[in-house]
N, C-alpha and C positions, 0 to 999 in steps of 0.2 A: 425695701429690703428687710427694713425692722420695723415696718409695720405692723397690725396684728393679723393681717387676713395672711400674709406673705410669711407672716412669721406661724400660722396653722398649716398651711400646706406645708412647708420646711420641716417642720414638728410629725407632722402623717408622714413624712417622707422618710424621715430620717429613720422615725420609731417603725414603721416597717420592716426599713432595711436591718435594725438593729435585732428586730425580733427575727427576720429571718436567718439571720447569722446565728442567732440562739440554737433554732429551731433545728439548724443543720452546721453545728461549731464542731464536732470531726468532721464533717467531711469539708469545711472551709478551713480549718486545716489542714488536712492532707493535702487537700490543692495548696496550699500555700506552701506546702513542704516542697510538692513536685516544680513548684512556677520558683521557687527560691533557687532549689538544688539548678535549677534549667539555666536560670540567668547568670546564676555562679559560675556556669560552666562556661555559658559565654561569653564575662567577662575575664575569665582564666584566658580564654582562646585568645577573644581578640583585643585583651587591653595593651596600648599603646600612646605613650609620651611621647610629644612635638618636642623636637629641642631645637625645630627653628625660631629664631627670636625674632625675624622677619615677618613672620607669617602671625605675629601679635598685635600686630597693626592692620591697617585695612588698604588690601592694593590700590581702592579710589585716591589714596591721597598723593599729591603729586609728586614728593620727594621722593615716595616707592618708583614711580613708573621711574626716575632721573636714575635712581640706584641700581635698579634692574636691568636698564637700559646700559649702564656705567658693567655692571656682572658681564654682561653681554659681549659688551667690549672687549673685556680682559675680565674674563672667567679665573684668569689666575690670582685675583687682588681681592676675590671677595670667599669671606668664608675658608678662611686659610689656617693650618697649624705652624705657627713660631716655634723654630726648635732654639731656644737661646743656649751656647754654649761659651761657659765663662774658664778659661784655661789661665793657671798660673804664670806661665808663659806663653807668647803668641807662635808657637811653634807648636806646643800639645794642643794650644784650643782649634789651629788649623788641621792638625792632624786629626783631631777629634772628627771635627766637620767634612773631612774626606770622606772617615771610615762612616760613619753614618749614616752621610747622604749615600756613597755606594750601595751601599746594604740596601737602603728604601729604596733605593731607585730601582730595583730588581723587582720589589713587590709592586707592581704595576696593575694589580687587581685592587689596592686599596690608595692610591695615589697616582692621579694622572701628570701631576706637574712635583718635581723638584728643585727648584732653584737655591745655587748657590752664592747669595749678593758677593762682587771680588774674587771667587773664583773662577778656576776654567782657564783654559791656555792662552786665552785672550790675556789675562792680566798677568799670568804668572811670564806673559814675554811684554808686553808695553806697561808693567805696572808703575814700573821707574817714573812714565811719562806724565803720571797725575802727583807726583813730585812738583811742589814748586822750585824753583833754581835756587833761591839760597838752599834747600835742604839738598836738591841734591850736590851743591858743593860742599857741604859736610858731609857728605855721605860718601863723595867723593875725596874728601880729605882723611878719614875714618878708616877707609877701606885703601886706601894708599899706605896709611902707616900699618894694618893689620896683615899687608899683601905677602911680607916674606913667610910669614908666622902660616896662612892660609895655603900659601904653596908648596908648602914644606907638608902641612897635613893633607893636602890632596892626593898627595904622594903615599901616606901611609894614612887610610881611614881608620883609627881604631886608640882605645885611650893611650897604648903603647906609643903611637905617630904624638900624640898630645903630650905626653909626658917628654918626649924627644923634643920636641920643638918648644914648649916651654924651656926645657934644659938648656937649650942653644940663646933661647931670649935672653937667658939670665949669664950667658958667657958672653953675648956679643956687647953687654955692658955699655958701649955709647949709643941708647938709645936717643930719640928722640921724643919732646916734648908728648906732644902725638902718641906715641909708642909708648913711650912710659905709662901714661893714662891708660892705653888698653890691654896693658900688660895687665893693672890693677885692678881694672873690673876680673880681665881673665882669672886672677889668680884668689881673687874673694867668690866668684863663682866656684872655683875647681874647690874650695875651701870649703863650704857648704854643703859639693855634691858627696865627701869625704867622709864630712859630719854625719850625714844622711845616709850611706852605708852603714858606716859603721851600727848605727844604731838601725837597721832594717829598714831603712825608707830609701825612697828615689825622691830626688831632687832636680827636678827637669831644668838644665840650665839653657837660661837663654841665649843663643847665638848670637840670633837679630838683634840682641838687645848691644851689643858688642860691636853691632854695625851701624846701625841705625839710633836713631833718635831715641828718645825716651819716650817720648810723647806720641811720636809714632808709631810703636812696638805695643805701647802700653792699650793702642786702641786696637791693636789687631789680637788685643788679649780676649776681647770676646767676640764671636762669631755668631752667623745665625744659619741657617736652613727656613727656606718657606716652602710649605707644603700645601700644595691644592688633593685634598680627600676626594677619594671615588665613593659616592653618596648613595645610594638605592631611593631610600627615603631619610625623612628626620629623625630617625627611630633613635631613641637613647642607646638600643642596644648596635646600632650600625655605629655609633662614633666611638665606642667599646673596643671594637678592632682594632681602629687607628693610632687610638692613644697607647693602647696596651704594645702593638706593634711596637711604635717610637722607643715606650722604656725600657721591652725583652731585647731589641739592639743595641741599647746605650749598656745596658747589662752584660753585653756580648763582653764588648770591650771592656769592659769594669770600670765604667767609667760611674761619677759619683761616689766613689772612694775616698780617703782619704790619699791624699798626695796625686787627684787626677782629674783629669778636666770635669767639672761640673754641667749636667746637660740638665733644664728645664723647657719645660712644652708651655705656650702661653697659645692667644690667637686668636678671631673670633668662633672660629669651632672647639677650641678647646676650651675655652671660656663658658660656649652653650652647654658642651659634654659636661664638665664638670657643675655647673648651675642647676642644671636638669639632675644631675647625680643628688646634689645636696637638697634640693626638692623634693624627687622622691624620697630619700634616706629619710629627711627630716618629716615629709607629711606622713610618712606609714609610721613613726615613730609616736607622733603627735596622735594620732587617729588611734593604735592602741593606748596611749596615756589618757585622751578624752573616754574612751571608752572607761576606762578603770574610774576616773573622776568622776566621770557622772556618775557609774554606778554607787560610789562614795554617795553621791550628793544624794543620790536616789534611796537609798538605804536610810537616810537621816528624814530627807523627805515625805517619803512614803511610809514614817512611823516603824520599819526596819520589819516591814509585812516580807516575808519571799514570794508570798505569788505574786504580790503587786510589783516589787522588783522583779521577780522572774519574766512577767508576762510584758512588761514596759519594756525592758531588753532584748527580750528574742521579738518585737515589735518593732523597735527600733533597726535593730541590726535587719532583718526582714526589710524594712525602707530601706535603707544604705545600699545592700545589695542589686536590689531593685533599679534602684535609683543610678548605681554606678554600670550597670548593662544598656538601661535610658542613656546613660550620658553618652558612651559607646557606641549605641544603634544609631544615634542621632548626629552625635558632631564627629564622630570619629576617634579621636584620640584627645587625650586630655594635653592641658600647656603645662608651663609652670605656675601661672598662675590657677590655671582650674582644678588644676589636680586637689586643693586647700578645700574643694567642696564638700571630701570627707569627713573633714573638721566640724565644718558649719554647720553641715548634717546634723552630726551628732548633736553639735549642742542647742538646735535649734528644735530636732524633730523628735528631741525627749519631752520640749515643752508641753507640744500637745499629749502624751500619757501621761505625764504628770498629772495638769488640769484634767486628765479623765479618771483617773485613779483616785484622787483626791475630791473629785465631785461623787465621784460613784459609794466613795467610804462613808462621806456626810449621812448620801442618801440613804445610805445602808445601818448606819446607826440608828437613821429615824423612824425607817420603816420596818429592819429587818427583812424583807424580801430582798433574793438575789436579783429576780429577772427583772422584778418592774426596777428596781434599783440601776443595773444598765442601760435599760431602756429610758429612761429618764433623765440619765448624765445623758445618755445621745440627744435626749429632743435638748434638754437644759443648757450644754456647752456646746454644741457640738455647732449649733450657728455663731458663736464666738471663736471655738475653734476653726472652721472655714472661715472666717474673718481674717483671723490670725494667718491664716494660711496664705489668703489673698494679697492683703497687708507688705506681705515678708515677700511675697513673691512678685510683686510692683516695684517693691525697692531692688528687686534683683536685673527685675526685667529694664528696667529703667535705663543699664547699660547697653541695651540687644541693638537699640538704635545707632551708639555713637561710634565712632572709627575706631575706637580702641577693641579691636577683635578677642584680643587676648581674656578680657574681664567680659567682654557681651559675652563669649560662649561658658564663662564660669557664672553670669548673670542668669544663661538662660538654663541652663544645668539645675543649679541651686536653684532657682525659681522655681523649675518643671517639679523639683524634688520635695516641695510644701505638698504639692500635692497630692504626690505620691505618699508621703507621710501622714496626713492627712486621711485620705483611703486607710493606709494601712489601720490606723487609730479607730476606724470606726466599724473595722471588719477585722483584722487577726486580734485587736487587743479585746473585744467583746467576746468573741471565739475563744480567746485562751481563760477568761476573766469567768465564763460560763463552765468552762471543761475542772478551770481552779479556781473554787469561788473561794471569797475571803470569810473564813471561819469566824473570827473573834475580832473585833473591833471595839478601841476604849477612847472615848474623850479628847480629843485635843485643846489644852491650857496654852497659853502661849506662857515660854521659860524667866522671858521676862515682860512681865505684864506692866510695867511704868512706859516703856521703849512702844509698844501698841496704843498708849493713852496720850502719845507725847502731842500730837496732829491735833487731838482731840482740848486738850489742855493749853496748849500754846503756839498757836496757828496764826497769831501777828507775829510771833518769833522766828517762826521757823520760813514764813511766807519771806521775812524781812531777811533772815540769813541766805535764802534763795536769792531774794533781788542783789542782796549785796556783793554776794558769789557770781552774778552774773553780770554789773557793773567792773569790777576787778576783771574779770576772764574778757569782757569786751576791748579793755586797753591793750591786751595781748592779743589778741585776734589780728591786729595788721602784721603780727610776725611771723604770721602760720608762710611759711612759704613750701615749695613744690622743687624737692629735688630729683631732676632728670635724668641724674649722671647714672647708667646702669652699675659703672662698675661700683659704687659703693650699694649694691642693692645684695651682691657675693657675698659667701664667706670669704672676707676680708686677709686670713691664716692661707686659704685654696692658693698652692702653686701659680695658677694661671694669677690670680691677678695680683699677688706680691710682688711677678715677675712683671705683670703687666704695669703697672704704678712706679715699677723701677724702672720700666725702659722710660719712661717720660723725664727723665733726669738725664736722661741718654741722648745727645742729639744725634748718634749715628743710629740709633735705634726707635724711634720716634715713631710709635705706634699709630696716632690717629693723623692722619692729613687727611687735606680734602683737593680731589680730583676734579678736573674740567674736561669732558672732552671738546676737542676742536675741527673743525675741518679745515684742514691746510696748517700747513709747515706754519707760515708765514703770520697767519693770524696765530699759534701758537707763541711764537715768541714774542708778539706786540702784545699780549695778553702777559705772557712772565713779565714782562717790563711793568705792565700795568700794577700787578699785583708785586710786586718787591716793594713799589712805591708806598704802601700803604704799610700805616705803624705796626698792624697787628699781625703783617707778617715777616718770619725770617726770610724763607727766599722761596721761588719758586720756579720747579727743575724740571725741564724741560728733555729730549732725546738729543738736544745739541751742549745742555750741562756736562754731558759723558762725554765727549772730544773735548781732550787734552788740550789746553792753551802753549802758544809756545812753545812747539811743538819740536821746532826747526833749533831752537836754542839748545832745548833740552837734549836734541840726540847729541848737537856737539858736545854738551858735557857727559854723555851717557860714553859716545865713542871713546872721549877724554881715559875715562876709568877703564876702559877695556883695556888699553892699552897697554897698560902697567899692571891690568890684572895677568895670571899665567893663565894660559891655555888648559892648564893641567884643570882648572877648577872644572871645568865644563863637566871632565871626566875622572872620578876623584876614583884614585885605585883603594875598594876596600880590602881589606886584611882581618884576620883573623888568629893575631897571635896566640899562645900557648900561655898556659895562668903563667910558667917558670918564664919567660920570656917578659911578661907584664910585671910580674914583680922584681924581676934584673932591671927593669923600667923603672920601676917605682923607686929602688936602691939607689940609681945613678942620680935622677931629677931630687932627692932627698938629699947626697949626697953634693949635691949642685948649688942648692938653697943653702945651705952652711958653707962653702966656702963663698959664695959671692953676696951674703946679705948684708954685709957691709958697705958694697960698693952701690949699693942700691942705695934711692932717693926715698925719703923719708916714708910719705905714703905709700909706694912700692912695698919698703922695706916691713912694713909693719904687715902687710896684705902675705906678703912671702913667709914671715916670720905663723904667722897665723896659721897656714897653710903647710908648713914644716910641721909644725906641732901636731895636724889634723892626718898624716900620711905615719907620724911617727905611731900616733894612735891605731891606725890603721894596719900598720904593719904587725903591730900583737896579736892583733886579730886575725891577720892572714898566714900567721905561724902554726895555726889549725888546718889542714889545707881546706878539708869539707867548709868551714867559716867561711874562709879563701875565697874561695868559688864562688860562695854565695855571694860575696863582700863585693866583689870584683865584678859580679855582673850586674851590682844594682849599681854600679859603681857606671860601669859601661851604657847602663838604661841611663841614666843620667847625664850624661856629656856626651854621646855620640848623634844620639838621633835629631837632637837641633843642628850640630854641625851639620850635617849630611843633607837638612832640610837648608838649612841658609847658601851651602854650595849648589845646591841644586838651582835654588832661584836665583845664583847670580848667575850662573849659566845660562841660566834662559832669558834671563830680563835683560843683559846689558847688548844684546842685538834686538832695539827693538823696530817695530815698521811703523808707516807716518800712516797714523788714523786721517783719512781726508774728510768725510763725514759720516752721517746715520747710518749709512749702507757698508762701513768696513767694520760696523761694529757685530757683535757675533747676532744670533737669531733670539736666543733665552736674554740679552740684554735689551736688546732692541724691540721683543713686544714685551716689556714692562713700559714700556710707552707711545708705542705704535699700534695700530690696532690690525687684527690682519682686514677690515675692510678700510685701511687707511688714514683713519682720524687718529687724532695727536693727542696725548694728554698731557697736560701740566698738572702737576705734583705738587700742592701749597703746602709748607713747613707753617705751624705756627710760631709767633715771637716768645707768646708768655706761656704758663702751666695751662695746659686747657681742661683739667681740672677741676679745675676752678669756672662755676659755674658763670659769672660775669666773665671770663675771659673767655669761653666759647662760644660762650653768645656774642661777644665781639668780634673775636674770629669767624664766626659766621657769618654774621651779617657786612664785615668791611668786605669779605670776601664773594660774597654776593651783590654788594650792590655795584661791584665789576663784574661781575663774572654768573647772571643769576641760574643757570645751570647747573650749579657747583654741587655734588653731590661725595659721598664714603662718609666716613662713619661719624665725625664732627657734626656732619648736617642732619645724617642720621637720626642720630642722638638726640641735637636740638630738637627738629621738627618733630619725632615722637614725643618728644616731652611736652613741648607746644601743644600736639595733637590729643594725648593724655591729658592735659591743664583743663581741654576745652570739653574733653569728652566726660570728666569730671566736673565742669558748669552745669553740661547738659542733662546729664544724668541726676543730678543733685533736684535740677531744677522739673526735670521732668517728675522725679518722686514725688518733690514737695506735692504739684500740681495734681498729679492722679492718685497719691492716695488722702490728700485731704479734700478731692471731690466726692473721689470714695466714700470717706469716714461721714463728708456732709449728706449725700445722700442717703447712708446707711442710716443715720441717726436724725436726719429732717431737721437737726438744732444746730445754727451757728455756733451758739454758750457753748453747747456740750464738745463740738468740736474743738474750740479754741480751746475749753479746759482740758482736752486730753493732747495737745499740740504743746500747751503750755510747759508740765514739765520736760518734755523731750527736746525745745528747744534749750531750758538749760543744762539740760545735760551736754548739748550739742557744745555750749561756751565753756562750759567747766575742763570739757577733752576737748578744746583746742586752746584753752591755756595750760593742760598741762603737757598736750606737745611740744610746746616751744618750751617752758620749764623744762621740762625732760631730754628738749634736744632730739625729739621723733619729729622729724616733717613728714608733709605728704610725700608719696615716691609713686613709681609705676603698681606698687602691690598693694600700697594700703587706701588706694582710694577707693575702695571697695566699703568703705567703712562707713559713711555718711546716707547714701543711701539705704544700706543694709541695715541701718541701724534706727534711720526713718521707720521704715514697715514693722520691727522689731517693737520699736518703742511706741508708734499708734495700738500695735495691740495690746500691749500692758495698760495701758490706758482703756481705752475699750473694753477690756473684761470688766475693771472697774464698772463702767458705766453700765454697762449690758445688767451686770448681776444685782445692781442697784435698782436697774430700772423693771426685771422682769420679777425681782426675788427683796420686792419695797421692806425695808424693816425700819424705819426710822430711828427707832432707840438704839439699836444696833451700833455696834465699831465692825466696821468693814474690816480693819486687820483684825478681828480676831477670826473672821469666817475663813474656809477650804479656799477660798477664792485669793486670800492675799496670799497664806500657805503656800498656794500655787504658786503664783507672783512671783513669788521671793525664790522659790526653790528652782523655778523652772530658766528664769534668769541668770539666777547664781552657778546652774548647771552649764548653760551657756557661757556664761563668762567665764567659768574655769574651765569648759571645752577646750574656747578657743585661745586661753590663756596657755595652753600647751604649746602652741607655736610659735610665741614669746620667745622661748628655749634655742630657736631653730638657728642653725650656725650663717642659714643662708637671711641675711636682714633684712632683708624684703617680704618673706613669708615672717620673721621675728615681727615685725613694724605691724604687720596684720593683726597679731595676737595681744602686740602691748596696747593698741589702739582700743579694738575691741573691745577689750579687756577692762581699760578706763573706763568707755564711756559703756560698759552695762554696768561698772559700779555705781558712775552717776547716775544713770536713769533707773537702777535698782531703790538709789536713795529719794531719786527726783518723784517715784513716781507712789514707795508707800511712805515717804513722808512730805513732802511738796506738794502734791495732789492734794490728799485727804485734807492737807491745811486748806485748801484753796477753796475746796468747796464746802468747808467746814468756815471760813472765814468769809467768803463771798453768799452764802446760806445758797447756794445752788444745789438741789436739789432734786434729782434724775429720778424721772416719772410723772 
């Protein structure tokens, strides 16, 4: 390949093609203009982001077909929008979750499934029965002392009925124990809602909280909706719909307000939607900032020439273009992760005009001719530049072979695109370089001429600060580890996964488990037995989990409460009184609270006393009428509509029917675990934070070595990461292999090989002791890095050798010629490219950029001062 007879035909080849580009550089122009403007057009048309995160991986591997298979089952569990809704009270956050789901459930063009977990008339009549019997004998004691108070306002729905029947509470004076107690909640509630008129707000009081438990009520504070999306394809712009749908509904309502129930979207499609959002946002941000920086670097580069900028540029951008209709015509639509190949573009495929701009200006100093000057960079670099090209593009390709789909198709992309760049460099930048030749050319001094001498002058020092640098960074190297966990790969601040990280503290909301199907009832439950047994799980819930225990018990305490409750609740007469009417109301119960707070019991007394003070308030303000009105109905939006919603469920729940099994349960409960071809699923809860990377992996694995079918997103998770670990060996190890057979046959010399291997393996230890220092591990995005960085770093080395060997000057210092120039600038450009990603809010594309970004500083350093020591110190000598 670098021999001489190989290296005269390359040379006749090259300088043909370069002169025929001279010969006719408008019209290989204008074609260039018309094939740009073309592809422009057709990546306008047909560009397109996957935001399936499934489709990143490769379907051969086995966990896919168990997951797919598991979709299949129950299409409604996989790839679903979480509407979490968190209400002050569990009366607004159930309201909430009505009016919302109604809404959706209409658009049936962008959602085939809406499930409501605990709603539905199934639970609002037997919900009593997943009560265990001590609660509901307090609930039954609760609602036995609240029963006069409740029948009295069934009678009159409306604050005017409230104000009356507190009134009477505080005449009938011998209360009881019981009574007294929920006089007091009642009356620091109605104290509050009082407060909150007066001052413009509503203050949603809790009923249920009045009747029910604390800790009961407290859970029904937050609700969810699952949504299964009607999907076309994975287009970012089809999950646009969905989500925006969700939050113009929740808006409907006004809800996310101040003083009303809170609604967040999490899920795994809302997770992809938003991941894919910060992706794009962030790469087209990055790709015009590398553009800006390079040209920075280029301008300083290129002696701050405009044609040589201008012409390196519109050359550049010409690849990109090119390069992004290639990637279109070919794979189709870009991922999250390939989308970053604009990046790398940039900062990769300025290298080559640099090195040709900078060999062309040498040559052009020396001889003054333009054309033999181009054509002489072509025959000169231009077999170093396809080197380079090859190099970068093995390290890319390296990934096309392994399971991780995601990176082989940004592999094969970026790969394809060396050589599109490439081309471009040795046809539009000669073209433009001929149409704008460089006028005036002066000398390049290096600024600081000690810092070029340094390799030269102290090359056991610098050899020895390398070795030392690479002994230190080896003891850090067992702590480089490989984190799996997508969701810290997010912007971390994004909705979807704050929410997502906070239901994991949630045990009723418990994001990730892992499913088994089974066939037969029967082996489903010997399998839940199996797996409760074991430490790493909490429980595992089966379609006979949902039939109420106790059944037979529970109705006689249910009947119990009926009894003593009134008839009247069932059917609560509302009313509508008159403002003059409500404030004759408010006067009396005012009027009520002053002569009996004496007779009242201490805490009572102090709750009433509060509550006087908060109506006497109230009542200034409702001396305005227009105030009034207003005062009075945020007054009404406060205290009524939880009443209304608590009678309404006692009405329906205290007749309830005996659930006998799977088959009395409704149809939307029942295939959350039943399949409609009949197989069963068991539902495994984890014990600890699965989070936490050793405890998913233990949860996986206990949970597989019963069950090794086990599939959803725990396994998911693991086994791509696993599958990622190994397709980053592979790839690592295929680089090393093909391109330093490459570099050897390129160059016939073991020496010269291992010297150019040499500083780029310690660049490899210096960036991966400062990931663990820094706290970047590997992840799904940045292990893109090592081999990428492989083919990068053999060519910086390589030029060296090439120009040493073809361009012998012995007395010479290599950094002071075009060639290290190159080196440093073409590099530095790269690394401030991709250093713009660093920025990106999404940490996975961030992780790409801090990485990169190190290790071309190290191998910037490794390679013009490391090197030069090395072979200045070993007297190795290329030629």
């Amino acid at each position: 390949m670098f021999i001489e007879p190989t290296l005269t035909r390359t040379q006749r080849l090259l300088s043909a093609w370069v002169l025929l580009v001279q010969r006719h550089a408008v019209a290989v122009l204008v074609g260039t203009v018309l094939l740009t403007f073309g592809t422009l057009y057709y990546s306008a048309v047909n560009f397109k982001m996957n935001a399936d995160i499934h489709a990143m991986m490769s379907d051969k591997l086995s966990y896919r077909g168990l997951y797919k298979e598991f979709s299949k089952a129950f299409p409604q569990q996989s790839d679903t929008v979480v509407v979490v809704i968190d209400g002050i009270t569990s009366e607004q956050a159930e309201a909430a979750r009505k009016a919302i789901a109604e809404q959706l459930r209409k658009d049936q063009a962008l959602f085939s499934d809406v499930y409501e977990p605990g709603a539905g008339g199934f639970f609002q009549k037997n919900g009593l029965l997943y009560l265990n019997t001590e609660e509901l004998e307090r609930l039954g004691d609760r609602l036995s002392a609240a029963q006069p108070f409740l029948a009295l306002l069934s009678k009159d729905l409306s604050i005017r009925g409230l104000f009356e029947v507190v009134e009477k509470a505080l005449e009938q004076g011998d209360l009881s124990e019981a009574q007294d107690r929920a006089l007091t909640l009642l009356l620091d509630g109605m104290n509050n809602a009082f407060a909150s008129a007066a001052h413009g707000t509503v203050y949603p009081m809790s009923w249920e909280g009045l009747a029910f438990d604390a800790e009961q009520t407290a859970k029904q504070c937050r609700q969810f909706i699952i949504l299964k999306p009607r999907v076309a394809d994975a287009s970012l712009s089809a999950g646009s719909a969905h989500i925006e749908t969700i939050r113009r509904v929740a808006g409907q309502f006004g809800y996310n307000q101040t003083g009303t129930a809170r609604v967040r979207i999490t899920g795994d499609f809302a997770l992809a939607y938003e991941n894919l959002l910060e992706v794009r946002n962030s790469t087209g941000i990055a790709t015009v900032a590398s553009l800006l920086l390079v040209a920075l670097v280029l301008s300083v580069g290129l002696y701050f020439s405009w044609r040589l900028i201008f012409s390196s540029l519109v050359t550049l951008i010409t690849g990109l273009i090119w390069s992004t209709a290639f990637a279109l015509a070919t794979v189709g639509s870009l991922n999250m992760i390939s989308v970053t190949f604009a990046v790398l573009f940039i900062g990769l495929g300025i290298d080559y005009s640099i090195q040709f701009c900078l060999r062309y200006r040498e040559l052009l100093l020396q001889s003054g001719h333009q054309q033999n000057s181009i054509t002489s960079t072509a025959t000169s670099v231009g077999r170093s530049l396809f080197f380079s090209a090859a190099t970068t593009a093995l390290g890319f390709y390296s990934f096309v072979p392994t399971a991780y789909a995601g990176v082989a198709e940004l592999g094969f992309i970026s790969g394809s695109s060396m050589f599109i760049s490439f081309f471009g460099n040795i046809t539009v930048l000669p073209a433009l370089l001929t149409v704008l030749p460089v006028k005036e050319c002066r000398r390049w001094e290096p600024s600081w001429p000690w810092l070029v001498d340094l390799p030269y002058k102290y090359p056991r020092g610098i050899v020895a600060v390398g070795a030392l640098g690479a002994l230190v960074s080896l003891l850090a190297v067992p702590r480089v580890f490989f984190d799996y966990n997508t969701l810290n790969l997010h912007d971390q601040s994004s909705e979807s996964v704050a929410t997502m990280k906070e239901l994991f503290n949630d045990p009723k909301g418990q994001p990730w488990t892992i499913s088994v199907l089974v066939d037969g009832e029967g082996k489903a439950l010997r399998l839940a037995e199996q797996l409760k047994s074991l430490k790493e799980v909490r429980t595992a819930v089966t379609i006979h989990d949902l039939i109420p225990g106790n059944q037979q018990d529970k109705i006689l305490l249910i009947s119990d409460i009926a009894l003593f409750m009134s008839p009247e609740i069932e059917r609560p007469h509302v009313t509508a009184p008159t403002y003059e009417q409500n404030i004759q109301a408010l006067a009396r119960l005012e009027r009520s609270i002053e002569s009996h707070l004496n007779g009242l019991r201490h805490s009572t007394r102090e709750s009433a006393q509060k509550l006087h003070d908060s109506i006497r308030r109230f009542r200034v303000l409702s001396e305005d009428s227009r105030g009034g009105l207003s005062a009075l109905a945020l007054l009404d939006e406060s205290l009524t509509p939880g009443l209304s919603m608590l009678l309404e469920r006692l009405g329906s729940s205290l007749q309830p029917s005996l659930v006998e099994g799977p088959s009395s349960l409704p149809q939307e409960l029942r295939s959350q675990y039943v399949s409609a071809d009949g197989r069963f699923r068991v539902q495994v809860f984890p014990q600890n934070d699965i989070t936490n990377l050793a405890s998913l992996e233990g949860f996986v694995r206990a949970v597989r070595s019963v069950a090794p079918n086990a599939t959803d997103t725990p396994v998911s998770v693991y086994e791509a990461g696993m599958a990622i670990a190994a397709s980053f060996r592979e790839a690592s190890l295929y680089a090393v292999i093909i391109i330093c057979a490459f570099v050897l046959v390129g160059l016939r010399s073991r020496s010269k090989t291992l010297l150019i291997l040499t500083p780029m393996a310690l660049a490899f230890l210096l960036t991966a002791a400062a990931s663990v220092w820094l706290g970047v591990p590997l992840n799904f995005a940045n292990v893109i890095v090592v081999p990428l960085v492989l083919g990068i770093g053999v060519h910086s080395g390589v030029i060296f050798i090439v120009r040493d060997w073809k361009d012998p000057r012995r007395e010479d210092n290599l950094l002071k010629s075009s060639m290290a120039r190159a080196t440093l600038f073409s590099n530095l450009a790269t690394m401030i490219s991709t250093a713009s990603l660093a920025f990106s809010p999404h940490l996975g594309i961030a992780s790409i950029g801090i990485l990169l970004s190190i290790c071309l500083a190290f191998l910037i350093l490794s390679t013009l001062l490391f090197l030069p020591s090395l072979i200045v110190l070993l007297k190795v000598r290329v030629g």
